[in-house]
C-alpha positions as CSV (number, residue, x, y, z in Angstrom):
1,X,25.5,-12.7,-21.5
2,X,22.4,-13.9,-19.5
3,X,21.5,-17.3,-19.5
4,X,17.5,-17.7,-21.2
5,X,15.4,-19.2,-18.5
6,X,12.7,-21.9,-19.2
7,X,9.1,-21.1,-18.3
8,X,9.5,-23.1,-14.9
9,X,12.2,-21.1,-14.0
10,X,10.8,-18.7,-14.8
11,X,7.6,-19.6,-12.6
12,X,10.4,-20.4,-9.6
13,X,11.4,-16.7,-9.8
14,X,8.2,-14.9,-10.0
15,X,5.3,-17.0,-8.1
16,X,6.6,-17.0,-4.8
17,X,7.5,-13.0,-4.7
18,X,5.5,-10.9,-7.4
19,X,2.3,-10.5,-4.5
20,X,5.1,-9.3,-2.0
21,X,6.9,-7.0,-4.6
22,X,3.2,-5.6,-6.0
23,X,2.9,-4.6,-2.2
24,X,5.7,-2.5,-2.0
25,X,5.2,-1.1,-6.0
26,X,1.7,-0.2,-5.3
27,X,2.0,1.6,-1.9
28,X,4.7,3.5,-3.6
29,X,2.5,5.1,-6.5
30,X,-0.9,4.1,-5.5
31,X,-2.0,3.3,-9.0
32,X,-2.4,-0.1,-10.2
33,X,-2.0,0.1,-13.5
34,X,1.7,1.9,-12.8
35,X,2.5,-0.8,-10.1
36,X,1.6,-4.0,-12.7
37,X,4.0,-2.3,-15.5
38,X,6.9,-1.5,-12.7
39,X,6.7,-5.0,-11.6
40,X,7.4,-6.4,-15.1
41,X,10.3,-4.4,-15.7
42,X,11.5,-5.6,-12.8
43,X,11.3,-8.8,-13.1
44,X,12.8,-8.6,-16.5
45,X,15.7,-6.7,-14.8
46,X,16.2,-9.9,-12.7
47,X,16.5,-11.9,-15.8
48,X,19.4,-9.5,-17.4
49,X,21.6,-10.8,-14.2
50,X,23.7,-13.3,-14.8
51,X,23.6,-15.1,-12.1
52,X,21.5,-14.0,-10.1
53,X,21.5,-14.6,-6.5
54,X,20.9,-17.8,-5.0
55,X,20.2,-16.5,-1.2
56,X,18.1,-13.4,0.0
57,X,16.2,-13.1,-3.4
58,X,13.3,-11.4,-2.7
59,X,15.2,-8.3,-0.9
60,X,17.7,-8.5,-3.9
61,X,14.1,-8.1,-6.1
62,X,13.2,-5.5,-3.7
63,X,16.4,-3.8,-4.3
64,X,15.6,-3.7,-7.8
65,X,12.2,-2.6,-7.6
66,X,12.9,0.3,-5.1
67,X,16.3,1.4,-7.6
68,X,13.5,1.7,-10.8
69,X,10.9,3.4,-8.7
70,X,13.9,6.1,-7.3
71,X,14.6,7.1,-10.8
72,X,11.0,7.1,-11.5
73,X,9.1,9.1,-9.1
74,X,9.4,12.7,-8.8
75,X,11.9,13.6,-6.8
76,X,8.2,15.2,-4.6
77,X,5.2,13.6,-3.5
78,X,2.3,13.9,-6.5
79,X,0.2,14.3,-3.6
80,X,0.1,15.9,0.1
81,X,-1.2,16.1,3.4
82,X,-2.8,19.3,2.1
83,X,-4.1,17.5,-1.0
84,X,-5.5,14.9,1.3
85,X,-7.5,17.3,3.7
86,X,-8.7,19.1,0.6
87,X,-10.0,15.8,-0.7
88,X,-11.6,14.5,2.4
89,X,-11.8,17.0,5.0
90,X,-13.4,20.4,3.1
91,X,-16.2,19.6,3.1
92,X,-19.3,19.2,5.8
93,X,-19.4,15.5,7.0
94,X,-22.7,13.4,5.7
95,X,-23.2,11.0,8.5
96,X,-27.0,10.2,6.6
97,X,-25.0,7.8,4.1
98,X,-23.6,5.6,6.6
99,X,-26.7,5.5,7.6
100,X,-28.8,4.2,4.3
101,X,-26.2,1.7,4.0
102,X,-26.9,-2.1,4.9
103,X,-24.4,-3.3,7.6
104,X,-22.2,-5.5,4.8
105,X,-22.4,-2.5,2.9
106,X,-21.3,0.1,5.7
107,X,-18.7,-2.2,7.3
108,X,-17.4,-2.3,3.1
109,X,-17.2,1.2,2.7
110,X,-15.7,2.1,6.1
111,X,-12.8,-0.5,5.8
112,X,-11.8,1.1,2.4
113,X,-11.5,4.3,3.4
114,X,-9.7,3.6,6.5
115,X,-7.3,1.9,4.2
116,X,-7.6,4.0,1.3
117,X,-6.3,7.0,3.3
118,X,-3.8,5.5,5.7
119,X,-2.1,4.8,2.2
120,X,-2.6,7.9,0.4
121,X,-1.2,9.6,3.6
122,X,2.4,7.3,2.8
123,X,2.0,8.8,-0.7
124,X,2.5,12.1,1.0
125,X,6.0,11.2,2.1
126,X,8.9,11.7,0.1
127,X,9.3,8.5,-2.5
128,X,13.1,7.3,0.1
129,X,11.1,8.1,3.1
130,X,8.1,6.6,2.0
131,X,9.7,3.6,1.1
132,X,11.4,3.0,4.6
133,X,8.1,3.1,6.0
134,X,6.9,0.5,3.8
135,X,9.4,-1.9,4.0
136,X,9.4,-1.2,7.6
137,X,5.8,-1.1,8.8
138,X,3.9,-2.7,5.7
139,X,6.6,-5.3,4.3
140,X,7.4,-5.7,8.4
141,X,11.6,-6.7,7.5
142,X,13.9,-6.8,10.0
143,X,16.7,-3.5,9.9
144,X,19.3,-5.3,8.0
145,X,16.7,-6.7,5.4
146,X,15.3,-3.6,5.0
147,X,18.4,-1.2,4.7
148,X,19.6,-3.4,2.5
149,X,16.4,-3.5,0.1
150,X,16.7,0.2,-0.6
151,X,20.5,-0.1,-1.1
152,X,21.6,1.9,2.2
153,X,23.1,1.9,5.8
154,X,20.9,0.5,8.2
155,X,21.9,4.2,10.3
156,X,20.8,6.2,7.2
157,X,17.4,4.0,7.3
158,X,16.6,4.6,10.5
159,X,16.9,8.4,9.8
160,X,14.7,8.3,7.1
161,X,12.5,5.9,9.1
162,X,12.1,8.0,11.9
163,X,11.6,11.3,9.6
164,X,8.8,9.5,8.0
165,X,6.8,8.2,11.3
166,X,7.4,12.0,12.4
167,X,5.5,13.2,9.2
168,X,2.9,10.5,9.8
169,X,2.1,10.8,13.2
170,X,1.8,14.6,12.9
171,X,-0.9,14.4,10.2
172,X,-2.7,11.9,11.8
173,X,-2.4,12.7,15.6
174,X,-4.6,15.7,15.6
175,X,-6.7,14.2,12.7
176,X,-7.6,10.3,12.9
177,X,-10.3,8.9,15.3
178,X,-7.9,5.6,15.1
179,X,-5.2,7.5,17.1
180,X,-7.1,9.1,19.7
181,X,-10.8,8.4,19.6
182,X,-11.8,12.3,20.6
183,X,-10.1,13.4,17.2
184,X,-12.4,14.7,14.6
185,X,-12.1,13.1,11.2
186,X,-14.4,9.6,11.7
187,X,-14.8,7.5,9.2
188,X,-18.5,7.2,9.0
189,X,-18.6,10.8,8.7
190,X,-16.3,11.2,5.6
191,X,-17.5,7.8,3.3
192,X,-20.4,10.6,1.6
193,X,-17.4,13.1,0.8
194,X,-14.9,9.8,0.1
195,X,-17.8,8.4,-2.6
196,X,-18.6,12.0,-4.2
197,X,-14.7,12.3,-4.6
198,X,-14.2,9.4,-6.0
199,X,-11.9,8.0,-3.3
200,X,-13.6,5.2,-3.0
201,X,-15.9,3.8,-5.4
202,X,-19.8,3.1,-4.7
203,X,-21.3,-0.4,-4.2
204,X,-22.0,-2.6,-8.0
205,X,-24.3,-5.3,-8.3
206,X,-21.4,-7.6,-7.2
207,X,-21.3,-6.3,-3.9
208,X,-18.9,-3.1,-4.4
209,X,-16.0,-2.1,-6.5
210,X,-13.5,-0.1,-4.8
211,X,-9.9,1.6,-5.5
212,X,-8.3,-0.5,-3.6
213,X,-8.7,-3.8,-1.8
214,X,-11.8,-5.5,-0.3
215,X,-11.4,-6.5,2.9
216,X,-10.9,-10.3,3.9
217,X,-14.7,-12.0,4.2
218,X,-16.2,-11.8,6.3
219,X,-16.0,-7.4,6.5
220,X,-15.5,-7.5,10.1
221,X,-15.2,-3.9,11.6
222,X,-13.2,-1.2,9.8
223,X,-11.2,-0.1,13.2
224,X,-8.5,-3.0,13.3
225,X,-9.5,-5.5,10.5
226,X,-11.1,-7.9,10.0
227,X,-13.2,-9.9,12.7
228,X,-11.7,-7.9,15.2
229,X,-13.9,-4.8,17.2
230,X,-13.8,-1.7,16.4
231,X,-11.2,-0.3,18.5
232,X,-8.9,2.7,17.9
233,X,-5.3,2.1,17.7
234,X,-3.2,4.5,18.7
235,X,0.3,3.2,17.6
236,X,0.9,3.9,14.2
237,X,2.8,0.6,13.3
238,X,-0.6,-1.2,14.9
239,X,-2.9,0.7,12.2
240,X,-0.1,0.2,9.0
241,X,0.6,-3.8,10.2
242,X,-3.1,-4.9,10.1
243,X,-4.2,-2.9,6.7
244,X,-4.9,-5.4,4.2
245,X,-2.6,-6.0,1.3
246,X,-3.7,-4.9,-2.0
247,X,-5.7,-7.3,-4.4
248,X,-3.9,-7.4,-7.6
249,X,-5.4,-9.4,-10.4
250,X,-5.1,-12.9,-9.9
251,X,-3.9,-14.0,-12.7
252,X,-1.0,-11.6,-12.6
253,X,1.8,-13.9,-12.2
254,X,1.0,-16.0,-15.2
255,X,0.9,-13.1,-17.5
256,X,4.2,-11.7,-15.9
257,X,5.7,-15.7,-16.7
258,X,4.0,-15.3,-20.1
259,X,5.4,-11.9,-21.1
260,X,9.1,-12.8,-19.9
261,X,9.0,-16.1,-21.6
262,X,7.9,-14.0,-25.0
């Protein structure tokens, strides 16, 4: 039977992982309110286990969270690269709303899409291949740590790592002004189709509200991140390692210590 933990023990077991197991949940099923109800169950997973690990605990977590998003997900991507061009790419490109935009704004908008799409186009993979690119290129673990997060081989990671940068850098090659700068889908071009959409979300009073994450302050240039120039990157682990994570509430890990202590 598995021992009750206090609320610090509770605090010990999620604070220092929850942001880093939110990342993986959310760039799994791009939906926050999914990726906040995933990560309580599995944290209260973790609590069934008695004991629970005392060394490599957050790939163990991982491990859990990648097992309860496998039976989960469809077995398909809810979304593909077609889905994705239909969304962003149908339509003719309005360059005049980049160009009514104040700078802060502009430099807002353009860093969500950039981001907003590079992770809708890992949505598009298969949920195993899609996770080996995220633990690999997003979560950046070492091959051991990461074949054993999703509960496999490090050989039979690789395979579905490669597979997965091949599906990638096929959409995007031809596609993405960040891989080669003569390519035809710019970002300045697509933020009026991206706000009409609804992938991304217009500027509030507060300064903008988005479906994702704001950028780091200050903006900085959408092309690498923040306070760096605007410079394509051509190597697709370059563009995935310097998106920004996602901005989950913060407040989060107090209600996930609250609803496992109930």
């Amino acid at each position: 039977m598995a021992t009750k933990l206090d609320r610090d023990q509770l605090n010990k077991l999620v604070e220092p992982h929850w942001r880093q197991l939110y990342n993986f949940v959310f760039r799994l099923t791009l939906d926050r309110d999914r990726a906040e109800r995933y990560l309580a169950d599995v944290f209260t997973l973790a609590i069934a286990v008695d004991p629970m690990p005392t060394e490599g605990l957050e790939i163990w977590l991982l491990g859990l969270a990648n097992k309860l998003l496998e039976e989960r997900l469809p077995r398909q991507p809810e979304v593909n690269f077609d889905i994705l061009d239909d969304t962003l790419r149908n339509e003719a490109t309005r360059t005049d709303v980049v160009r009514s935009l104040s700078d802060p704004q502009r430099d807002f908008l353009l860093w969500e899409l950039k981001q907003g799409c590079m992770t809708s186009v890992i949505n598009c993979l298969p949920p195993g291949e899609r996770a080996a690119f995220v633990v690999c290129h997003v979560l950046k673990l070492a091959d051991d740590a990461a074949a054993k997060s999703l509960a496999i081989t490090e050989s039979a990671y690789k395979v579905r790592l490669s597979r997965a940068r091949k599906k990638i850098g096929d959409y995007l090659a031809p596609r993405c002004e960040h891989v080669n700068p003569m390519n035809p889908c710019r970002c300045p071009a697509r933020v009026g189709t991206a706000l009409h959409k609804g992938f991304i979300r217009g500027m509030g009073p507060s300064g903008g509200v988005v479906s994702l994450r704001k950028p780091v302050e200050p903006y900085g240039r959408y092309g690498t991140g923040p306070g760096n120039d605007d410079v394509p990157m051509r190597d697709i682990a370059a563009i995935y390692g310097n998106l920004p994570e996602p901005d989950p509430p913060a407040d989060l890990g107090t209600k996930l210590v609250d609803q496992l202590a109930r």
